[in-house]
Every structure is written in C-alpha cells, then in structure tokens.
py3Dmol code that shows the C-alpha trace and the ligand (Angstrom):
import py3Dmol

protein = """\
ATOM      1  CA  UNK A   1     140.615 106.275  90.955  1.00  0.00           C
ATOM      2  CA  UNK A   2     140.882 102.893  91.361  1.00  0.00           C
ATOM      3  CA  UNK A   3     144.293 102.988  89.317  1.00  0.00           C
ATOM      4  CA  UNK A   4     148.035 102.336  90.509  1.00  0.00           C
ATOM      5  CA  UNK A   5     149.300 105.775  90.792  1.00  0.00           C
ATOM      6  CA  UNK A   6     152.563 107.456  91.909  1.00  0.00           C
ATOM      7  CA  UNK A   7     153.420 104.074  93.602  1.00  0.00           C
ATOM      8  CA  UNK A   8     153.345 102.269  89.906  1.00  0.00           C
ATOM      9  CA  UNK A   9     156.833 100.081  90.580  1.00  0.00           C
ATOM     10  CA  UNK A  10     158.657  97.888  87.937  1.00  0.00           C
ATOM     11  CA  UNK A  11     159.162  95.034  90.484  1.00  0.00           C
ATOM     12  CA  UNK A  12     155.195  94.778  90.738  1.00  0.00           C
ATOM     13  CA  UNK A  13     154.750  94.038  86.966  1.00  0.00           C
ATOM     14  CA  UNK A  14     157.554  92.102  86.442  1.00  0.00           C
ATOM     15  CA  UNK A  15     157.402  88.770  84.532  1.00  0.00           C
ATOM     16  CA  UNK A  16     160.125  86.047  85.995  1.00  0.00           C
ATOM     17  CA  UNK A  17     162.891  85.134  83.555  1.00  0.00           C
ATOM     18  CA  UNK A  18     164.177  82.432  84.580  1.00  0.00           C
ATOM     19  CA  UNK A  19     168.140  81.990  86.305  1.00  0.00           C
ATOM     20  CA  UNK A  20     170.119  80.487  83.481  1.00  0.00           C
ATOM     21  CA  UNK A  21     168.441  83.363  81.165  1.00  0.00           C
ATOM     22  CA  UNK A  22     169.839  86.201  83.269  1.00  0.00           C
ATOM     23  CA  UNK A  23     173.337  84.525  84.077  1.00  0.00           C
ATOM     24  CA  UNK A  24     173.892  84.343  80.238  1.00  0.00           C
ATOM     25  CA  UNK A  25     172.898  88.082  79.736  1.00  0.00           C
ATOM     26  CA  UNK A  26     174.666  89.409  82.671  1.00  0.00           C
ATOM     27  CA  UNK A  27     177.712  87.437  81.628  1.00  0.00           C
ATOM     28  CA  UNK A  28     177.627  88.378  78.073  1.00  0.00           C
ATOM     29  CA  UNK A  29     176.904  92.079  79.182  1.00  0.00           C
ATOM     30  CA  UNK A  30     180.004  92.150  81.102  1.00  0.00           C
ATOM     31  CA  UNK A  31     181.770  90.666  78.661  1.00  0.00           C
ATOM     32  CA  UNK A  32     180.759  93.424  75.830  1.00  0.00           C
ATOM     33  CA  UNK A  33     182.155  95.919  78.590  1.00  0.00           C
ATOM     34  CA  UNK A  34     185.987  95.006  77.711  1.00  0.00           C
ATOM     35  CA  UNK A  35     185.389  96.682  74.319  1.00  0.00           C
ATOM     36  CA  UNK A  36     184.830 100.420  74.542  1.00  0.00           C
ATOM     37  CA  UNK A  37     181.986 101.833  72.807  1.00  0.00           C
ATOM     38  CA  UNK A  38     184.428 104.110  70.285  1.00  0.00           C
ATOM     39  CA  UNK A  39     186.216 100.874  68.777  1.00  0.00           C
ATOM     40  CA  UNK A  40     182.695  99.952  67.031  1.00  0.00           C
ATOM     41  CA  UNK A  41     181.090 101.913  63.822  1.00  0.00           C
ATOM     42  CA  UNK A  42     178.921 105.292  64.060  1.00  0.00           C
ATOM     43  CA  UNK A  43     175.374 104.207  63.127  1.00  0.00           C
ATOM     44  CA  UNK A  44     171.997 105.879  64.567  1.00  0.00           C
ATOM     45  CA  UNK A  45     170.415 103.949  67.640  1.00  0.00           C
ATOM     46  CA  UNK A  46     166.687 103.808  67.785  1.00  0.00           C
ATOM     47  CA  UNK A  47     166.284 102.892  71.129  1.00  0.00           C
ATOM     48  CA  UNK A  48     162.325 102.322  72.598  1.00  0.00           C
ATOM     49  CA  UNK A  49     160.895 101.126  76.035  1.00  0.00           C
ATOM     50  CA  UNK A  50     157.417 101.241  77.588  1.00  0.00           C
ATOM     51  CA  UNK A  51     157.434 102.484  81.052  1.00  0.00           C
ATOM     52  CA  UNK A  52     159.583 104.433  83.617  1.00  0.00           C
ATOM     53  CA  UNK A  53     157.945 103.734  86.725  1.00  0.00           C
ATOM     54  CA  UNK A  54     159.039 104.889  90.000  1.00  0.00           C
ATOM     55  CA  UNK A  55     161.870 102.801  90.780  1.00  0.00           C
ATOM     56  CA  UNK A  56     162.992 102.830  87.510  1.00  0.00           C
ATOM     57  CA  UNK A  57     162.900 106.880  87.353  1.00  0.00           C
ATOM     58  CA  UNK A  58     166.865 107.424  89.057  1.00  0.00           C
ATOM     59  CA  UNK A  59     168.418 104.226  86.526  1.00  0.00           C
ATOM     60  CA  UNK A  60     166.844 105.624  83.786  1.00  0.00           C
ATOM     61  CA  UNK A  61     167.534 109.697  84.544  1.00  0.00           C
ATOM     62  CA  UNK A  62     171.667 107.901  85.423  1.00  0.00           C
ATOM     63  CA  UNK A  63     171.248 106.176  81.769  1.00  0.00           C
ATOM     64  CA  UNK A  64     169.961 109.050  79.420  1.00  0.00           C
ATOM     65  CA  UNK A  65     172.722 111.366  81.214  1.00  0.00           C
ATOM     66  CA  UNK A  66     175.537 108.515  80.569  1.00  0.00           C
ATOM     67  CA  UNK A  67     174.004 108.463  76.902  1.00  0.00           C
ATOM     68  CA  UNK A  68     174.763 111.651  76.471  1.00  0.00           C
ATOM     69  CA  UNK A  69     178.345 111.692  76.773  1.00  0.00           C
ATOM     70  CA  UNK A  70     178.350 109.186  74.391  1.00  0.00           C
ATOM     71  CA  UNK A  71     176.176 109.656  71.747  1.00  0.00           C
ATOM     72  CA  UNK A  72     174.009 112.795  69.952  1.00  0.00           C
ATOM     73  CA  UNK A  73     170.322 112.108  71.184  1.00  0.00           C
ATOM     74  CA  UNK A  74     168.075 113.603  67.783  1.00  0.00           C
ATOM     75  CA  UNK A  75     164.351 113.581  66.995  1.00  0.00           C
ATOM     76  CA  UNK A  76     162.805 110.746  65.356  1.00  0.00           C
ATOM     77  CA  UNK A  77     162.793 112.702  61.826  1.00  0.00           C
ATOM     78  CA  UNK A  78     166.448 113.324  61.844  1.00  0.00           C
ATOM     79  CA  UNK A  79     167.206 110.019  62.804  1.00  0.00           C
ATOM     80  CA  UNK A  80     164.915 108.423  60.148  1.00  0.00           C
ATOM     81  CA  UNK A  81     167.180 110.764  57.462  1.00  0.00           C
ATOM     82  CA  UNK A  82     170.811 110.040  58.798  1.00  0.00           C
ATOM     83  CA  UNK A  83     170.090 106.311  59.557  1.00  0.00           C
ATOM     84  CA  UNK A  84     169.893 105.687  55.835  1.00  0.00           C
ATOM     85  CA  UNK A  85     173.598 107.427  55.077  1.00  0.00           C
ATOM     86  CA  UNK A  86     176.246 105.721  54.084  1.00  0.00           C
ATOM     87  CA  UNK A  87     178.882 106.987  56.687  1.00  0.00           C
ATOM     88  CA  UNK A  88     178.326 108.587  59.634  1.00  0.00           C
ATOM     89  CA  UNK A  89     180.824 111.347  61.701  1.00  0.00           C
ATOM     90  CA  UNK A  90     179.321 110.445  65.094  1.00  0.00           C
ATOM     91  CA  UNK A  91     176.965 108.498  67.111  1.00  0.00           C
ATOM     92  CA  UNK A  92     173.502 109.230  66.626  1.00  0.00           C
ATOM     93  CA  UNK A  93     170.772 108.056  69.028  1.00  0.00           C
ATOM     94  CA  UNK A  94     166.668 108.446  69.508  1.00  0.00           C
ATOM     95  CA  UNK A  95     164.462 107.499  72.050  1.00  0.00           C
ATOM     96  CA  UNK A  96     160.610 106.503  71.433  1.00  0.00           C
ATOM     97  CA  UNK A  97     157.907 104.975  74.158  1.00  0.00           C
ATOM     98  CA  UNK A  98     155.095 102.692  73.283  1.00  0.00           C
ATOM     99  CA  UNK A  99     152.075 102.580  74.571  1.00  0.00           C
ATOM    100  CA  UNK A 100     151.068 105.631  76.315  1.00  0.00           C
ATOM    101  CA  UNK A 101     151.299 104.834  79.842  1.00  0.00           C
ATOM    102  CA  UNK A 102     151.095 108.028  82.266  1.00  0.00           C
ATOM    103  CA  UNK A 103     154.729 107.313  83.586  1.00  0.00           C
ATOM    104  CA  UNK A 104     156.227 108.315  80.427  1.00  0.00           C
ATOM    105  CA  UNK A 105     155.384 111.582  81.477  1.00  0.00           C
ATOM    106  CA  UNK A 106     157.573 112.086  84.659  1.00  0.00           C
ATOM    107  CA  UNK A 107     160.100 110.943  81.858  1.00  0.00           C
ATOM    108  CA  UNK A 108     159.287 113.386  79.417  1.00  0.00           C
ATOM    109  CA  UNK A 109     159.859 115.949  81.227  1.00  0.00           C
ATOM    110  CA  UNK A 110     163.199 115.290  82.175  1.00  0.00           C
ATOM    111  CA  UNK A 111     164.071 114.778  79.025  1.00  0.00           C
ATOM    112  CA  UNK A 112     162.471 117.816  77.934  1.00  0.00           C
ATOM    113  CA  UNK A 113     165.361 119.746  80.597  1.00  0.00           C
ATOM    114  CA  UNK A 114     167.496 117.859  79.002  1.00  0.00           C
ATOM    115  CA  UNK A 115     167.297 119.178  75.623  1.00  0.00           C
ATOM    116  CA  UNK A 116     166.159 115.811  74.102  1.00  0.00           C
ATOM    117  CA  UNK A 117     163.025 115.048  71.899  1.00  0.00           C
ATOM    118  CA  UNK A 118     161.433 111.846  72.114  1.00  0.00           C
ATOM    119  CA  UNK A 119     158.557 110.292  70.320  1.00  0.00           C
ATOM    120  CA  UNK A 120     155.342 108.888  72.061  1.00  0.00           C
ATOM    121  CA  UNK A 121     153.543 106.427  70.115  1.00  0.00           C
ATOM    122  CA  UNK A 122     150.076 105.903  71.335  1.00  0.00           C
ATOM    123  CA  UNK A 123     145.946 104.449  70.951  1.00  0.00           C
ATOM    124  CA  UNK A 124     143.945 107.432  70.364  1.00  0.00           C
ATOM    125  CA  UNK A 125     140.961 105.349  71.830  1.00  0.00           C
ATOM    126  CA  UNK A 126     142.885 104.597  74.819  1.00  0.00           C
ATOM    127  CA  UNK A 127     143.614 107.905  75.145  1.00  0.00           C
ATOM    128  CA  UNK A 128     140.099 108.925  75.314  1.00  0.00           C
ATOM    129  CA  UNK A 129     138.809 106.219  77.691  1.00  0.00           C
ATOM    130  CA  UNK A 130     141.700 106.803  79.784  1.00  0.00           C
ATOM    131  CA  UNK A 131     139.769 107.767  82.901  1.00  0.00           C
ATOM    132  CA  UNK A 132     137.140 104.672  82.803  1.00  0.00           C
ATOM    133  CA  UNK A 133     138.757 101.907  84.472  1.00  0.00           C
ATOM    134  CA  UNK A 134     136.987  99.214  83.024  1.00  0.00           C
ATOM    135  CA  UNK A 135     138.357  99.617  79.358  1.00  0.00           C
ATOM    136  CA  UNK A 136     141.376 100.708  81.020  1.00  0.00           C
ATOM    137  CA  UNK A 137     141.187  97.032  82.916  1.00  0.00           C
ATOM    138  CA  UNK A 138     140.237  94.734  80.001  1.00  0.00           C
ATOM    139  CA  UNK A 139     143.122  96.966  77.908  1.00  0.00           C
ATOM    140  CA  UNK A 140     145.611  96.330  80.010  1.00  0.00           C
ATOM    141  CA  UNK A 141     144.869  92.667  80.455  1.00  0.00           C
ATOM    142  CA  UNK A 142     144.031  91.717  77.063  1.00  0.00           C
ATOM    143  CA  UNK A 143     146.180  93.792  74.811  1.00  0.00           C
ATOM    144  CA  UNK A 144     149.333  94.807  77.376  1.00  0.00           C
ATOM    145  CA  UNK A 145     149.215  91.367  79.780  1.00  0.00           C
ATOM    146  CA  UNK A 146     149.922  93.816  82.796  1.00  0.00           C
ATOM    147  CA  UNK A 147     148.339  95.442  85.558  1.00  0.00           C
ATOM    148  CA  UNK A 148     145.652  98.262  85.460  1.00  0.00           C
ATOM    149  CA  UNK A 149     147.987 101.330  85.508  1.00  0.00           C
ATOM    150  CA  UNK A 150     146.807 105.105  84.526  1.00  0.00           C
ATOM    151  CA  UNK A 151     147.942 106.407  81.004  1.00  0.00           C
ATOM    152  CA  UNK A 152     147.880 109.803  79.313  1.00  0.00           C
ATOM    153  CA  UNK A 153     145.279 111.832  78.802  1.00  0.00           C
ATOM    154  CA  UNK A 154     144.458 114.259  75.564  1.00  0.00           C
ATOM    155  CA  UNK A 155     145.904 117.093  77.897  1.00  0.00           C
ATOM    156  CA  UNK A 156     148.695 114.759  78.652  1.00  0.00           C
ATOM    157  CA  UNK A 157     149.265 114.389  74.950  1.00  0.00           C
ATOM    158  CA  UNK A 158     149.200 118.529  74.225  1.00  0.00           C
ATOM    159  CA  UNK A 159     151.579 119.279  77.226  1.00  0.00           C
ATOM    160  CA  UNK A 160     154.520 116.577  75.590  1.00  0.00           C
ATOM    161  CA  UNK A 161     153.975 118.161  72.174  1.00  0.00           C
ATOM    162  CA  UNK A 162     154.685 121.429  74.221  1.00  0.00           C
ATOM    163  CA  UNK A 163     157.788 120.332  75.406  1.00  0.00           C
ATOM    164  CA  UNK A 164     159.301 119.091  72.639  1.00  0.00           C
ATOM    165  CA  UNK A 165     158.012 115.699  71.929  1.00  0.00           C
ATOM    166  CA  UNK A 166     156.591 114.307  69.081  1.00  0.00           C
ATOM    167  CA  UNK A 167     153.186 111.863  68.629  1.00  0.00           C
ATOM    168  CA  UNK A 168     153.533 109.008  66.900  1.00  0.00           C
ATOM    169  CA  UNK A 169     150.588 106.736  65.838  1.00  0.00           C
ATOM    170  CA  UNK A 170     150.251 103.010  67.375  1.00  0.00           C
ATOM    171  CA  UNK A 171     147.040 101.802  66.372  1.00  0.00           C
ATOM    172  CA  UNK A 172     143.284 102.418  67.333  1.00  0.00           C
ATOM    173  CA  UNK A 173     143.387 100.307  70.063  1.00  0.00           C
ATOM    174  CA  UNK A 174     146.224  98.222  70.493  1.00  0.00           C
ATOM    175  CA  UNK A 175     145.421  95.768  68.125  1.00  0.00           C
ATOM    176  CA  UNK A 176     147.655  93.132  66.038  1.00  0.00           C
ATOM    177  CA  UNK A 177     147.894  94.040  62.619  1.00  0.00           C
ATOM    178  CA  UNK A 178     147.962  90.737  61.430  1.00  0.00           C
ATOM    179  CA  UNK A 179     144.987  89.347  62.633  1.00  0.00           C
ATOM    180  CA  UNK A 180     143.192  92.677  61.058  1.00  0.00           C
ATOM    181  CA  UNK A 181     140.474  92.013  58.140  1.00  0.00           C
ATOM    182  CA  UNK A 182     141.298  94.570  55.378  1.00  0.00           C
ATOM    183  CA  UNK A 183     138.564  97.401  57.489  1.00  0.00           C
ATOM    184  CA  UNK A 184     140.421  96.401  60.859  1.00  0.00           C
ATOM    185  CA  UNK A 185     143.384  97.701  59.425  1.00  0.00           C
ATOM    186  CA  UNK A 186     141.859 100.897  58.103  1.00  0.00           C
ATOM    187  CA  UNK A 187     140.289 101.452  61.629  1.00  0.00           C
ATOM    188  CA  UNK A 188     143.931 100.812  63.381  1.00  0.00           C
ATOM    189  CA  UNK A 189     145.964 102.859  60.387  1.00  0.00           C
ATOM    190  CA  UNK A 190     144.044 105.705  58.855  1.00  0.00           C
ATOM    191  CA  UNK A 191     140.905 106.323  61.298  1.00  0.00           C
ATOM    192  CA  UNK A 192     143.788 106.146  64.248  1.00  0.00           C
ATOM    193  CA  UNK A 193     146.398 108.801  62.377  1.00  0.00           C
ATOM    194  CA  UNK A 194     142.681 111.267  62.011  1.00  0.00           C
ATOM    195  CA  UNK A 195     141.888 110.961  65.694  1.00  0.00           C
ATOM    196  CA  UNK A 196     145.317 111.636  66.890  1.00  0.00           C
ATOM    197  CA  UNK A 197     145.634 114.840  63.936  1.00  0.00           C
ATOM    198  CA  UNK A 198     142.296 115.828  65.231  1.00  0.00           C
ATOM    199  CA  UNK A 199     143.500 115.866  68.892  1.00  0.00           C
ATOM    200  CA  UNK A 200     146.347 117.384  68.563  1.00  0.00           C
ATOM    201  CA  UNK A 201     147.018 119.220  65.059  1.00  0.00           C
ATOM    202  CA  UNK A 202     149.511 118.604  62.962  1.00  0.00           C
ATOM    203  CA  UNK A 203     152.646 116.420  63.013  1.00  0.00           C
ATOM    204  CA  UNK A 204     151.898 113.127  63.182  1.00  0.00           C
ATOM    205  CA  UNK A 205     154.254 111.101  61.085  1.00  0.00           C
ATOM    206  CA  UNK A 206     155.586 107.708  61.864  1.00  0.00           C
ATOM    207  CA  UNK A 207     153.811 104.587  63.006  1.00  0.00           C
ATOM    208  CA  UNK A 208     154.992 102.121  65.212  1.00  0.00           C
ATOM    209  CA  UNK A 209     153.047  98.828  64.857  1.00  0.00           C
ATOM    210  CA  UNK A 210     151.988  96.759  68.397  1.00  0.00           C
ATOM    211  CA  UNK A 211     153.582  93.730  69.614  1.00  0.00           C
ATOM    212  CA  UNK A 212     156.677  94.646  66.507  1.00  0.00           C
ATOM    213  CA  UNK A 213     157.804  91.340  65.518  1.00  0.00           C
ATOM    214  CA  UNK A 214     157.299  90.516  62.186  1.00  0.00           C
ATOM    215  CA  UNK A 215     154.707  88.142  62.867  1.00  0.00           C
ATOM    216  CA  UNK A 216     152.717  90.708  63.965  1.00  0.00           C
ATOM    217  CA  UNK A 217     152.356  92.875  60.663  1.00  0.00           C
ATOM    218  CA  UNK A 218     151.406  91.897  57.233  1.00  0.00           C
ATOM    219  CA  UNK A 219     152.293  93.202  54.090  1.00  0.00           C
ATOM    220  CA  UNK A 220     148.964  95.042  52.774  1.00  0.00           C
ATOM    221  CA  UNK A 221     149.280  96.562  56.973  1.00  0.00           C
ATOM    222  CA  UNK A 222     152.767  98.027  55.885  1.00  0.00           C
ATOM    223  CA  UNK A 223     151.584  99.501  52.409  1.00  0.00           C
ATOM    224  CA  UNK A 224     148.905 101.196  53.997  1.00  0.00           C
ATOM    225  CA  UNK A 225     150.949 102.281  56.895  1.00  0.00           C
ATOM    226  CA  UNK A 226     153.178 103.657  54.152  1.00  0.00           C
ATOM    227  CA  UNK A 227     150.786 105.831  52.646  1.00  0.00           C
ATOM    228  CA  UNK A 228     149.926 107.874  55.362  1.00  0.00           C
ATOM    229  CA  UNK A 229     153.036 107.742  57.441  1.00  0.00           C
ATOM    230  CA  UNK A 230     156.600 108.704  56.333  1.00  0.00           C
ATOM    231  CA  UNK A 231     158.315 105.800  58.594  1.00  0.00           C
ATOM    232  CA  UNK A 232     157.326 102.751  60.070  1.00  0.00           C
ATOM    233  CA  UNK A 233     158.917 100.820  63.378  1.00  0.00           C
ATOM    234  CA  UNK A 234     158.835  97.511  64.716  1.00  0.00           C
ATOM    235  CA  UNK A 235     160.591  96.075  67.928  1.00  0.00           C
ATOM    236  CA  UNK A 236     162.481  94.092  66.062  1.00  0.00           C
ATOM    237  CA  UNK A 237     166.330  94.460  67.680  1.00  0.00           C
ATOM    238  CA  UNK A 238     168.978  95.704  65.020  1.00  0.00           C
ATOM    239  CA  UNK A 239     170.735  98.542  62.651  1.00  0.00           C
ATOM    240  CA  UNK A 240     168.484  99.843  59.739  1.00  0.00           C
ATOM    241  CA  UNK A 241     169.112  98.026  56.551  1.00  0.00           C
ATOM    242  CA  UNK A 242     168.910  98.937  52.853  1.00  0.00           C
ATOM    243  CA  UNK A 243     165.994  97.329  51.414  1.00  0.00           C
ATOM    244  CA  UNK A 244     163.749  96.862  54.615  1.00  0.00           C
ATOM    245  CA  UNK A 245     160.873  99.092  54.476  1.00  0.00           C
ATOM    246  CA  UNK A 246     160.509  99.236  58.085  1.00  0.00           C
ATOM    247  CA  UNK A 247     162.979 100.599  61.282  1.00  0.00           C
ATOM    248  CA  UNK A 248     164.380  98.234  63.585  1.00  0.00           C
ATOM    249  CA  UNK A 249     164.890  98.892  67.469  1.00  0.00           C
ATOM    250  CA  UNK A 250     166.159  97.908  70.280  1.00  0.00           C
ATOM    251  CA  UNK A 251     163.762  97.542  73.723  1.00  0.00           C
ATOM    252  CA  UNK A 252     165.067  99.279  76.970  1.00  0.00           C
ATOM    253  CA  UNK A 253     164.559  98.639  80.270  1.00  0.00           C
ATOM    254  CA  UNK A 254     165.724 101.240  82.463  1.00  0.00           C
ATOM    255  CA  UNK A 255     165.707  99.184  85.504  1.00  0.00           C
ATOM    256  CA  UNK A 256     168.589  96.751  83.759  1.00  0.00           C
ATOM    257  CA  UNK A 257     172.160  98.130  84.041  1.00  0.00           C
ATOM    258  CA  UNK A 258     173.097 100.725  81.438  1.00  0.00           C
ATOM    259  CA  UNK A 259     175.955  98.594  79.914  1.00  0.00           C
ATOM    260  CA  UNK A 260     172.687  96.360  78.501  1.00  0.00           C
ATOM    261  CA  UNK A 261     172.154  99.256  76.242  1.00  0.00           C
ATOM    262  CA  UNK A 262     175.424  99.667  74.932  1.00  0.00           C
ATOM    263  CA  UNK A 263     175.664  95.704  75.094  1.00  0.00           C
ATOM    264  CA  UNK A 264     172.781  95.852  72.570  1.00  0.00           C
ATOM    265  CA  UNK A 265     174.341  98.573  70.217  1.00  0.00           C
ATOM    266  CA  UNK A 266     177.577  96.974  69.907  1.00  0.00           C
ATOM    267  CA  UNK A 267     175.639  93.348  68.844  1.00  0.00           C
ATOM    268  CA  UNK A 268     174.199  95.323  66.490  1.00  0.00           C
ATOM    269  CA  UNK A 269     177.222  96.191  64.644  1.00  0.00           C
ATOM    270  CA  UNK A 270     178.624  92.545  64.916  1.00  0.00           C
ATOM    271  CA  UNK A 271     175.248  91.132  63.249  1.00  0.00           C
ATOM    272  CA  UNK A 272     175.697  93.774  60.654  1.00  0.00           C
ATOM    273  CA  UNK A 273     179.754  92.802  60.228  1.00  0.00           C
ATOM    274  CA  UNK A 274     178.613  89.327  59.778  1.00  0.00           C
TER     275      UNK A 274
END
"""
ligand_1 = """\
1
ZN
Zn 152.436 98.574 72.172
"""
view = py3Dmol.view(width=600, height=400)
view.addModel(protein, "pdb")
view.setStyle({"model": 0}, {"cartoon": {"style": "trace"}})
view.addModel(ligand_1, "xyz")
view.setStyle({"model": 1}, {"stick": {}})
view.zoomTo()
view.show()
C-alpha cells in the first residue's frame, strides 16, 4: 500500500505556527504551572485529539499516565451524566479521537492496559473505503488538509469495541454540517448512525460533528443530531454549560508538553469564574 505506515510522524504533517504564536503559549503555559492543579474547581474534562503517531506515542503514553494521578479518566456516558452536576468530589476526565485514523489504534490499546475507555468517533464510508487509496487521497486532502495516512478498518472498529472503547458517530463522510441541504444532513446524521449500528451492533450514542466550531453546525443539524443521539460534541474549548445543548472540548496534542493540558483545564475554570 501506497500509504504512510508505521513511519506516520507528527513532524511530517505539521502546519507552521508562527514564532510570536508559540512564545505566547509557552510563556503563558509556564506561567499556569505556578498554580497547582488542586487550587482550581472539580469539573469533568472532555479532552479530544486526532492522531498519535509515532513520535508522539512515548509524550502521549508519559501524559495519560501523569493524568492519572491527577484526575479519574471515565467513559464518555459517565462523563456526559456527572458533567451536568452541580458539585463535584473529584476530577473527572474523558478522552475521545476524531477521525478514525489507524494510529489511534496503537493508542487504544494502551489505554485499554490501562483501564481507560475512550470514544472513537468516525466516517462509516471512510471506514469502508479504507483500503482504496484514491478516496483515501482526495479524503485526506479535501476534508482533513493532511497527508494520505491509513485509517481503521471495520475489523479495526470491532477489535476497539473489544477492548473497551466505545464508537461514536462523525458523519458519513466528513462533511460540514452547515453547508448540508436538509437530505445532506440526513445522509451525514441518520444514514451514518445505521451504517456504523449495522457494522458493529449496538451502542452507538453520541455524535461529534466535523470541523466543531460553531460555524460549522446549524441548528436543524443539532435537532436532528438530537434525535438519534443522546449527546452531541463540538471542538469548541471550554467547561459544559447549563443551557448549551452541545459538549465543549478541549483539542490535545500529545506531542506539546503535558502542562498544555492542564494549562487548558485551568483556563477553563477562569472563563467560567468570569
Ligand atoms: Zn473530524
């Protein structure tokens, strides 16, 4: 196969932020490091991130293990419940990948030893033209702006489910909601939730909607997301809220420092003092 394989690296797909960008982050990161993590409030962390390639693999195994000590990792379902409590004994935390991309699955297992359950939201139909490179080409161009790289397979998708993991829906095919006529969004939202149950049995339950900003969804797209799904997520950085019908969370990459993460989590709680 003509696709990247084992050799799929971060550094290859990486898009160039530019200097003054990264001193402010790293500066601010550091920054957030003088407070510890236990001074700000309990509140469940939906974290989310796309790919664990190869030289991301060690960061990322160092960051879920640092997690640990420092929060509860739960399924999506239990974190959908507790998130909308009032108060909260501990810190609560769940992980979810986008996209479907075959180096989640190195991930998943490792996760799996680790007694944690994450959720993989994927395209049925890219699932099932996962081995042609040509619609894995113009997918990965078109919808992802990356480079061809090899993503899960159906059997892929059973063995996660056997570990542990839950399926979450994504889409048909990648597509933005919001440019969807009223069938498009059928096609993306119901059709997409009976290929995936049809693939893989039951449990299909949340949806998290492609490119997540909320630009990219409309409000008939979240109704009928509603009907057939009992959550919804976006990328959209932040605490859940009373009165938003969707989930907010926050993008990881493992290849940053760890302290990003917790940088992230304790922004979240000064946006939500403010
Ligand atoms: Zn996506």
């Amino acid at each position: 196969m003509e696709f990247l394989q084992e050799n799929e690296l971060y550094i290859n797909q990486t898009v160039k932020v530019s200097l003054s960008k990264r001193l402010l982050k790293f500066f601010l990161v550091n920054l957030s490091r003088i407070t510890p993590l236990y001074l700000y409030p309990n509140k469940v962390y939906f974290i989310y991130s796309h790919h664990v390639f190869t030289d991301e693999f060690e960061k990322f195994k160092r960051s879920i293990l640092r997690l640990k000590k420092k929060f509860i990792f739960i399924d999506i379902e239990k974190a959908i419940e507790l998130s909308k409590r009032k108060k909260l004994k501990k810190k609560y935390i769940t992980l979810s990948f986008d996209d479907g991309m075959y180096n989640n699955f190195r991930a998943a297992e490792f996760l799996a030893k680790e007694g944690i359950s994450a959720t993989f939201f994927v395209n049925p139909e890219v699932i099932q033209h996962s081995a042609n490179f040509n619609y894995i080409k113009s997918h990965c161009q078109e919808r992802l702006h990356i480079k061809p790289i090899r993503f899960l397979n159906w059997e892929d998708i059973q063995l996660l489910k056997n570990m542990g993991h839950k399926i979450g829906n994504h889409g048909l095919n990648h597509k933005r909601l919001s440019n969807c006529t009223a069938e498009e969004l059928i096609e993306q939202v119901e059709k997409s939730k009976k290929c995936l149950l049809e693939k893989i049995g039951e449990g299909v339950s949340t949806f998290a909607w492609c490119y997540g900003t909320s630009k990219d969804i409309s409000k008939e797209a979240i109704q009928l997301i509603q009907k057939g799904h009992s959550s919804t997520f976006s990328a959209i950085r932040g605490f859940y809220k009373n009165g938003v019908n969707y989930h907010y969370r926050d993008l990881v990459i493992w290849y940053n420092s760890y302290h990003r993460i917790e940088f992230f989590y304790k922004l979240n709680c000064i946006k939500q003092w403010m």
